[in-house]
C-alpha positions as CSV (number, residue, x, y, z in Angstrom):
1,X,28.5,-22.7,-32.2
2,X,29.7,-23.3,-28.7
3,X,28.4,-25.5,-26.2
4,X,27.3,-23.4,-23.3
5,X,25.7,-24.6,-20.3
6,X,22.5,-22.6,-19.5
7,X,21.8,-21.7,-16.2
8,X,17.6,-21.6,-15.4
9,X,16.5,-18.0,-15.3
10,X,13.6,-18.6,-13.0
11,X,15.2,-20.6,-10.4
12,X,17.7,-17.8,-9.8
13,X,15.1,-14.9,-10.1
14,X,13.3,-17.0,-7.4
15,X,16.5,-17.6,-5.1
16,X,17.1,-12.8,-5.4
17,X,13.3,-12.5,-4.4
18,X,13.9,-14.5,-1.6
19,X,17.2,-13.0,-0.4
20,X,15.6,-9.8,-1.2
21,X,13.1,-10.8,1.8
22,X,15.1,-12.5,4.0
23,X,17.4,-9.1,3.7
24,X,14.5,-6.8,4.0
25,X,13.4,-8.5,7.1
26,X,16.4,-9.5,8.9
27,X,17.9,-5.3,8.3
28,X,15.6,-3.1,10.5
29,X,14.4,-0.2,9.2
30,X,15.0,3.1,10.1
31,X,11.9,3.6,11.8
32,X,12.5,7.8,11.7
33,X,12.2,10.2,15.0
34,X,9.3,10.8,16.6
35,X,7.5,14.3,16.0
36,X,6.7,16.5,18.6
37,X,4.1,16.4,20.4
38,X,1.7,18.1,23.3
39,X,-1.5,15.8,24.8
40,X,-4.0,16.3,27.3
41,X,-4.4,13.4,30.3
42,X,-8.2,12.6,31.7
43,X,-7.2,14.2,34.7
44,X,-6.8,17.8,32.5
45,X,-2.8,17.7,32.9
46,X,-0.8,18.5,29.9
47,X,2.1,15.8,28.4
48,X,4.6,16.9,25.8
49,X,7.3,14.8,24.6
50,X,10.1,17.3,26.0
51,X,8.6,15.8,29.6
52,X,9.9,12.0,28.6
53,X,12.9,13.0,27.3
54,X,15.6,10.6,28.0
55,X,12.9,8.5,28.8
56,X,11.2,5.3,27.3
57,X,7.6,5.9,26.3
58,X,5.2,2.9,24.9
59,X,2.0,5.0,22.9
60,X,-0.9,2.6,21.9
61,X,-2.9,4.5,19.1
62,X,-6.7,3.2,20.1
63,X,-10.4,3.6,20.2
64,X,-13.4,2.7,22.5
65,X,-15.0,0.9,19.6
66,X,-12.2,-0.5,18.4
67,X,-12.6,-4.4,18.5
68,X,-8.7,-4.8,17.9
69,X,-7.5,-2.1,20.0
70,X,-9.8,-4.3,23.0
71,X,-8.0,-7.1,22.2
72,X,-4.1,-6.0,22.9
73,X,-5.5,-3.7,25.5
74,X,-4.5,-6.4,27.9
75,X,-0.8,-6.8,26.8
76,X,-0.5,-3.5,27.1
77,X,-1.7,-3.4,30.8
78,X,0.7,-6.2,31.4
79,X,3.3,-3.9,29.8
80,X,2.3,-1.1,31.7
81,X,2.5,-3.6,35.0
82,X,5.9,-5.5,34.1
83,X,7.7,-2.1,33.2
84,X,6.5,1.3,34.8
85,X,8.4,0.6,37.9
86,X,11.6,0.9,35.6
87,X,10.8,3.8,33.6
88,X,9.0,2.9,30.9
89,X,5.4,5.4,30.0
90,X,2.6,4.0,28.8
91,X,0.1,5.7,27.4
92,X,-3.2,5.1,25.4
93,X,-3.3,8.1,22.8
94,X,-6.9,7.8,22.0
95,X,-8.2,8.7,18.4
96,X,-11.0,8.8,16.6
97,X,-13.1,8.6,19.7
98,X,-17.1,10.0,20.1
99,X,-17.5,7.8,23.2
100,X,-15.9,8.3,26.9
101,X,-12.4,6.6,27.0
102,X,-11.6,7.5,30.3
103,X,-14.6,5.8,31.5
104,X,-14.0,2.7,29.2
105,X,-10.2,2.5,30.8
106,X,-11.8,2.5,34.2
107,X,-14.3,0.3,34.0
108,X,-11.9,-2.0,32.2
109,X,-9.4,-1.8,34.6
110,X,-6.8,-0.2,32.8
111,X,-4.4,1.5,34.8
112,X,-2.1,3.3,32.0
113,X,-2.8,7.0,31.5
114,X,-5.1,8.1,28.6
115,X,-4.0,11.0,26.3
116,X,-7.4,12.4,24.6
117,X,-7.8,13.6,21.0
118,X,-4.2,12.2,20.0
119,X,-5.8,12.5,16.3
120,X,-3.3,15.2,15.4
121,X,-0.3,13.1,16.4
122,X,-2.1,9.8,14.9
123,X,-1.6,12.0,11.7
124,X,2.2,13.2,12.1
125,X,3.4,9.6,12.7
126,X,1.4,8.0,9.9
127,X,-1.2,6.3,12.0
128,X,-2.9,4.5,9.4
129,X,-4.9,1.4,11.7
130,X,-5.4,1.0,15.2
131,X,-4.1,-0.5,17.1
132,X,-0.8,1.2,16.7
133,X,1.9,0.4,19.2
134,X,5.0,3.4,19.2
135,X,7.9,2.8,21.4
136,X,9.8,6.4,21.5
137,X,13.3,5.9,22.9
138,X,15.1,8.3,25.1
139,X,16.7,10.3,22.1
140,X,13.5,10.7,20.6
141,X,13.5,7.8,17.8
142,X,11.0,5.5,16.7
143,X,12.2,2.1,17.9
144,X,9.3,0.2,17.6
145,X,6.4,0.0,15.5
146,X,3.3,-2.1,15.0
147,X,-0.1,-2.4,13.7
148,X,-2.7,-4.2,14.4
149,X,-3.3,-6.9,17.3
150,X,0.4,-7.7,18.0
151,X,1.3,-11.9,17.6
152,X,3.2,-13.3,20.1
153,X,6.1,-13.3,18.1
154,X,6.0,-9.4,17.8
155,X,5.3,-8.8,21.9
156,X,8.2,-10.7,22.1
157,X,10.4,-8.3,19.6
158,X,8.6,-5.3,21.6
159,X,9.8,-6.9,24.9
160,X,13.0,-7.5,23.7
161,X,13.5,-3.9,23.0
162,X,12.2,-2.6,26.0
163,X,14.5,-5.1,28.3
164,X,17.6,-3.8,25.6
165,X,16.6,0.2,26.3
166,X,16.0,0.3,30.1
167,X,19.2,-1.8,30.6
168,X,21.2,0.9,28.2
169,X,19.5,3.2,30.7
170,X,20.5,1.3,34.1
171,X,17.0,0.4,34.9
């Protein structure tokens, strides 16, 4: 019989898995284009996503009773603050709502617009938690995604975009 070296199975099964992750996180996903879409503000006035064309719009899938959604509620005012002024729309697409989330924006001082009864659109993009934070580039893509109360790690990623897509867009 020969003499053959073996090689461990289970440290090299370990050492795929692990590039299979690193690869899986480190290539970003196609994230898909966003579906179309037609809202109603507090105020009564109509958005559709043909009105941000070309544009940079931030949508934060949320609810009043929501005890996540209340918690990145801030960043997303800070977002709202650091950016509109450059171009970027922010918008609360409130779902799943049997309370007054117009009121609950006011009285929390949130100064982003609200679109109401965003369930629909929570469906087409395969809202399946909230808080969901969208950002919809100027061509109408998906460039960011995230669920849940975003880590500080992930507001930076989201930041990082933004800054990236408002510069591609002189702003």
């Amino acid at each position: 019989m020969e003499d053959r070296k073996s090689i461990p199975v289970i440290p090299l099964l370990i050492v795929a898995a692990l590039a299979g992750v690193i690869i899986f996180r480190i290539i970003p996903k196609d994230l898909g284009d966003a579906p179309a879409w037609q809202l109603v503000d507090g105020l009564g006035r109509t958005h559709t996503d043909l009105d941000y064309q070309g544009e940079l719009v931030l949508l934060d899938f949320w609810a009043t009773w929501c005890g996540p959604c209340r918690i990145a509620m801030p960043e997303i005012q800070h977002l709202h603050e650091t950016y509109a002024k450059r171009g970027l729309n922010v918008f609360g697409a409130n779902i799943s709502e049997n309370s007054d989330p117009i009121r609950f924006m006011q009285e929390g001082g949130f100064t982003y617009q609200t679109l109401l009864n965003a369930d629909p659109l929570a469906r087409e993009m395969n809202v399946e938690g909230i808080p969901t934070i969208v950002l919809v580039g100027p061509e109408g893509d998906v460039l960011y995604r995230s669920v849940g109360v975003p880590s500080e790690g992930e507001v930076a990623k989201l930041v990082s975009v933004i800054e990236r897509e408002l510069e591609a867009l002189g702003r």
